[in-house]
N, C-alpha and C positions, 0 to 999 in steps of 0.2 A: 607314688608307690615305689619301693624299694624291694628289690627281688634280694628275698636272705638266701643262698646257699651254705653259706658259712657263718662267722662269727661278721657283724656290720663291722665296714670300716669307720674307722675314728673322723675324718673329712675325705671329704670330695678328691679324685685323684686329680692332679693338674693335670693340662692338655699334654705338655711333653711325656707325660708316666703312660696317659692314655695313649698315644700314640708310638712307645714303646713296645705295650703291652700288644694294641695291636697288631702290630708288624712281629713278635713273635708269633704271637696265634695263630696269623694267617700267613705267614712265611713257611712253616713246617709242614708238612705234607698232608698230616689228617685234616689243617685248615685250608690247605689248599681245595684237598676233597671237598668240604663244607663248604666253603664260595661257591664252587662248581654246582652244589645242588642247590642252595642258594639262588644261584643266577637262575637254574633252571625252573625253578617252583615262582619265580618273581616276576616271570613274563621280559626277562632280559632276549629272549630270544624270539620271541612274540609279540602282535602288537596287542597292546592293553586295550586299546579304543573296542565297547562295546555298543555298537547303533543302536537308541532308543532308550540306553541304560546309565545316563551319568553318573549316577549313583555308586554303579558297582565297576564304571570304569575309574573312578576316583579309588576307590579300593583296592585295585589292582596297580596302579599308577604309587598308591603306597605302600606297595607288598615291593616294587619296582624300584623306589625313594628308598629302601632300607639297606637294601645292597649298594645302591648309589654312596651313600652316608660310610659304608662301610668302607668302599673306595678309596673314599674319599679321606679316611681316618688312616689310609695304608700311605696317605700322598702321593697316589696315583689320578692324575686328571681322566683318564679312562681304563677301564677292569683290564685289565693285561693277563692277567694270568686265569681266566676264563675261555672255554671252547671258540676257538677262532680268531684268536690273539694271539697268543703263544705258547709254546710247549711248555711246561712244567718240567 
């Protein structure tokens, strides 16, 4: 599944374009804001384990995995610029 918002790109972006692109997005300040709620809606700051519910702690653990990924496309080994890391 491919999300259209615009006209489809012609091929796949390479990793280096992709990791351009994210480090602006999430370098500028409205994406700053966005990781920030981000982190907060993903259980970055809670713990995901729900007792009795594997199911829906898997769920949460990949609402968790998305901002990880996202991090992780910034080449940051751990979210830095999220609440309790460091100032913006």
């Amino acid at each position: 599944m491919q999300l259209s918002f615009e006209q489809p790109q012609e091929k796949e972006p390479d990793n280096a374009t992709l990791a351009q692109v994210y480090a602006r997005v999430f370098s500028a300040k409205d994406g700053k804001m966005i990781l920030e709620d981000v982190a907060k809606v993903s259980g970055m700051y809670r713990t995901n384990f729900v007792q009795g519910n594997s199911d829906y702690t898997s769920f949460l653990e990949g609402q968790r995995a998305l901002l990880l990924y996202i991090c992780s496309r910034l080449n940051e080994e751990q979210p830095k610029n999220i609440e309790g890391r460091q100032k913006l």
